[in-house]
C-alpha positions as CSV (number, residue, x, y, z in Angstrom):
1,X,11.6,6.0,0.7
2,X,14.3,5.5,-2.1
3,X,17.9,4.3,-1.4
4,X,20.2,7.2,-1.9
5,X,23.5,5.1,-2.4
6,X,22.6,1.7,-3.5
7,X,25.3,-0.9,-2.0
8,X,26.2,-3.5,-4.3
9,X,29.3,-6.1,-3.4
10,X,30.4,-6.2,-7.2
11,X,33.1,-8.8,-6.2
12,X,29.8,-11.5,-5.0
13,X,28.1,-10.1,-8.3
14,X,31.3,-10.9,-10.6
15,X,30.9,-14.6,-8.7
16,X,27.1,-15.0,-9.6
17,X,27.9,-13.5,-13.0
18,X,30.8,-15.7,-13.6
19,X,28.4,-18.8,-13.0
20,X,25.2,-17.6,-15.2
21,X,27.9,-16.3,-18.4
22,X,30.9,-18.5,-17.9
23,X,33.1,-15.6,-19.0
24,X,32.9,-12.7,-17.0
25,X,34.6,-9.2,-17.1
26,X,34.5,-5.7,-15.5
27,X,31.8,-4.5,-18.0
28,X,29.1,-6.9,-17.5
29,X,29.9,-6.2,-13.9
30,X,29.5,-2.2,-14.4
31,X,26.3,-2.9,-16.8
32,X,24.5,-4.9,-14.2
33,X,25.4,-2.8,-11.5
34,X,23.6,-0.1,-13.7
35,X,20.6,-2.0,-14.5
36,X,20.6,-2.3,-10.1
37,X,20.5,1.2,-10.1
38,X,18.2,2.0,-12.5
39,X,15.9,-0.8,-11.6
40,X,16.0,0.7,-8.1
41,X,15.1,4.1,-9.5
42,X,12.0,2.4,-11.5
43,X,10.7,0.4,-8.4
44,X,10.7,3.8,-5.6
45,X,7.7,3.2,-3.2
46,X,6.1,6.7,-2.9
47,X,5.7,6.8,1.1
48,X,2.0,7.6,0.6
49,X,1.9,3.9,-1.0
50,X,2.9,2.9,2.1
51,X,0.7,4.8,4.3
52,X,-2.0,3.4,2.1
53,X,-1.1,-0.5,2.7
54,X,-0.4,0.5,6.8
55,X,-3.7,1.9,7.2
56,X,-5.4,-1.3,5.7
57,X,-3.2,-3.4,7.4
58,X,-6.0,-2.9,10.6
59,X,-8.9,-5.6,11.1
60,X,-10.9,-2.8,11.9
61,X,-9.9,-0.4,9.3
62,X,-9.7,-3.0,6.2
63,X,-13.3,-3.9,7.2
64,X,-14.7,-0.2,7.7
65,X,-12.9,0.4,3.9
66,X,-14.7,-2.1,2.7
67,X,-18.1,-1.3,4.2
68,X,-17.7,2.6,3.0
69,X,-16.6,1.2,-0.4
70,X,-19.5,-1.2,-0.7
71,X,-22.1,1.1,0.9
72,X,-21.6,4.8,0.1
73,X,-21.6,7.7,2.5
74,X,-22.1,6.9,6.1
75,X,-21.6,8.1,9.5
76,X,-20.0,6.6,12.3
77,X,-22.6,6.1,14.1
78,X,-23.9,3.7,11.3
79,X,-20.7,1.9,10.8
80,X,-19.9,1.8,14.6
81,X,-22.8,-1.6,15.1
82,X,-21.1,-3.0,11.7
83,X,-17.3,-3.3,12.7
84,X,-17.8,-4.0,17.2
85,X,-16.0,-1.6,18.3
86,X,-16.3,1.8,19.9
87,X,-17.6,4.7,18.1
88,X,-14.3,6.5,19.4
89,X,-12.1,3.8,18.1
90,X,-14.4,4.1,14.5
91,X,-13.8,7.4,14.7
92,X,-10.4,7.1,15.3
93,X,-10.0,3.9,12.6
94,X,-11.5,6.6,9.8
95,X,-9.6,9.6,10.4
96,X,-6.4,7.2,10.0
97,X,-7.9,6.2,6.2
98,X,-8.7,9.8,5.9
99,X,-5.0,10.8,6.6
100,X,-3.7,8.1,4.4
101,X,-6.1,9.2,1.4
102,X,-8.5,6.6,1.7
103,X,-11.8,8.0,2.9
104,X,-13.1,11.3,2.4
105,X,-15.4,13.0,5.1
106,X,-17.7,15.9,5.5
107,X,-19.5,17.5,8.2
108,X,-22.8,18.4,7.9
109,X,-23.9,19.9,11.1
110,X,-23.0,18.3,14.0
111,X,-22.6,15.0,11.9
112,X,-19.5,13.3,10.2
113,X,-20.0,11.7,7.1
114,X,-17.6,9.6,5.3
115,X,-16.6,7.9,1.8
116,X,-14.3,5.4,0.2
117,X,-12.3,7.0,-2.1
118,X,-11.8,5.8,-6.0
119,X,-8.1,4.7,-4.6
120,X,-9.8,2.5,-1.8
121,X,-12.0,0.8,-4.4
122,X,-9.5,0.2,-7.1
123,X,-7.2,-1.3,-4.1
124,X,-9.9,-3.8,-3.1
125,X,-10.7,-4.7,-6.3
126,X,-7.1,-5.1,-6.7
127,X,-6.7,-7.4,-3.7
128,X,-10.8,-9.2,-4.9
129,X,-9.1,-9.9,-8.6
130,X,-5.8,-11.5,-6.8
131,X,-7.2,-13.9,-4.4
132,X,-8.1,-17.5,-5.1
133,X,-11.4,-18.6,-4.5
134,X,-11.6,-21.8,-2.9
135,X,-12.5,-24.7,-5.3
């Protein structure tokens, strides 16, 4: 959700500037208020980012991502003994990831089957490359 109207107190910004140039004037204050408002532009968090990183955010659902991203296609009834919890609240835990454009699920039958997406894997591959490894 990008700022419409980005608020910038240009007199504490001619302050800061006047300490980092020594000499400071209306135009470096209008140029940097510009590269603000472009940088703003640049940096726009498409919601569905967001929806992404909220539906991770869950113990249960950051665990069942990484079980359908390490193991294929399974149904809840398979992950259900893997995570401890309710096949209702598995159920309910996957169809949040689903919304959010993590898993992808079929029905076959009377079964639900369900997939990490390429997104999920490139985000936990992400988040495996980032962390430190205890020495």
């Amino acid at each position: 959700m990008a700022r419409t109207d980005l608020d910038i107190d240009t007199d504490r910004l001619q302050r800061l500037l006047g300490d980092q140039l020594a000499d400071c004037c209306e135009e470096d204050v209008d140029e940097r208020v510009a590269e603000l408002r472009a940088l703003e532009r640049e940096t726009a968090t498409p919601d569905d980012d967001l929806e992404a990183l909220r539906a991770l955010g869950g113990e249960t659902r950051y665990r069942l991502a990484r079980l359908l991203a390490a193991g294929g296609e399974r149904c809840v009834c398979e992950l259900s003994p893997l995570v401890d919890v309710s096949g209702s609240a598995v159920s309910h835990a996957l169809s949040t990831l689903a919304d959010a454009g993590l898993v992808e699920r079929r029905k076959e039958g009377r079964w639900r089957y369900y997939r990490a997406t390429d997104r999920t894997v490139e985000l936990l591959d992400a988040l495996d490359t980032t962390r430190e490894v205890p020495a």
